[in-house]
C-alpha positions in Angstrom: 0.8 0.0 -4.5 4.5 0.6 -5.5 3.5 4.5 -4.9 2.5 3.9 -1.6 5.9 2.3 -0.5 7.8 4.9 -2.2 5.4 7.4 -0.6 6.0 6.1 3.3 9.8 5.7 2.2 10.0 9.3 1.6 8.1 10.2 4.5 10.8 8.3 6.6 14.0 9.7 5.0 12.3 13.3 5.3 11.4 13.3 8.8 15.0 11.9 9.6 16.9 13.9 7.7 18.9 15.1 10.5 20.4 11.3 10.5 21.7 12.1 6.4 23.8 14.4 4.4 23.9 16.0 0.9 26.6 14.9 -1.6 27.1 18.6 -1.2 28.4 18.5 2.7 30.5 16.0 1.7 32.4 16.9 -1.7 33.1 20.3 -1.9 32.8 20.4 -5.9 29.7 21.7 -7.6 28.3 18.5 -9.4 24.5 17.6 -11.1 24.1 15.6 -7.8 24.9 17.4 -5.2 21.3 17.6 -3.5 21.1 13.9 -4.0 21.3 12.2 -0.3 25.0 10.9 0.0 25.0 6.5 0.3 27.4 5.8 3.0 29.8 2.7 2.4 28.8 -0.5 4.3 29.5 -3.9 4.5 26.6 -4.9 7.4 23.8 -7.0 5.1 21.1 -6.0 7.8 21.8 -2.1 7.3 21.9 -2.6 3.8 18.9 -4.6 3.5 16.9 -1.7 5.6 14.3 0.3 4.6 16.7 3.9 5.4 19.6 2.5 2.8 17.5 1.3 0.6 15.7 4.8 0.6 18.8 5.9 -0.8 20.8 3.4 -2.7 17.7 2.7 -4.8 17.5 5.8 -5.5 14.3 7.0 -4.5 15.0 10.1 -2.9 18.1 10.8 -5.6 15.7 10.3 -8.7 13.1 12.6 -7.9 13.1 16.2 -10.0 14.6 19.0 -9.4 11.3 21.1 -8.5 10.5 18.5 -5.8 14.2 18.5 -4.2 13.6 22.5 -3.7 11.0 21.7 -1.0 13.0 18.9 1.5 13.4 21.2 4.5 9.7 21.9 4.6 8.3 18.9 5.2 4.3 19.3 4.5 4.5 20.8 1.3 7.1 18.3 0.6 4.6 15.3 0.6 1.9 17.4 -0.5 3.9 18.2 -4.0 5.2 14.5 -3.6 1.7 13.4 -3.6 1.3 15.1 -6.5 4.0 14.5 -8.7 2.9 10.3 -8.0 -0.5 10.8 -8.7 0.4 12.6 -12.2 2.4 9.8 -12.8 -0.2 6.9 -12.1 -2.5 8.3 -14.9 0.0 9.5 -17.4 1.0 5.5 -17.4 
């Protein structure tokens, strides 16, 4: 079940990526996270309690691997490999 959420939470933030930016738009310094989506500062509770921050800030999107990240900007195989990584996952556990 928590695969599922995650799943539909990454299917959001990828179809409205438009609507984010890479730490890497925003610093201009070549860090280890700079495809990791940047967490804008706010103070509103209901935009921090939503599902798009919390995408972020929990770092569901930011803590995926490297190999995964490569395929953002096209979306299918990005849920296809996503689907994949997930269901590796639930039987290695």
């Amino acid at each position: 079940m928590p695969s599922q959420f995650i799943l539909s939470l990454m299917e959001l933030l990828v179809n409205n990526l438009a609507y984010s930016s890479l730490n890497r738009e925003i610093h201009n310094k070549l860090t280890r996270n700079m495809k990791c989506l940047y967490t804008p500062q706010v103070n509103l509770s209901l935009y921090n309690k939503g599902v798009y921050y919390m995408g972020i800030k929990k770092k569901a999107f930011n803590s995926l691997p490297n190999w995964i990240d490569d395929w953002v900007q096209n979306k299918k195989i990005f849920i296809g490999k996503l689907k994949m990584y997930y269901w590796n996952m639930h039987f290695i556990q």
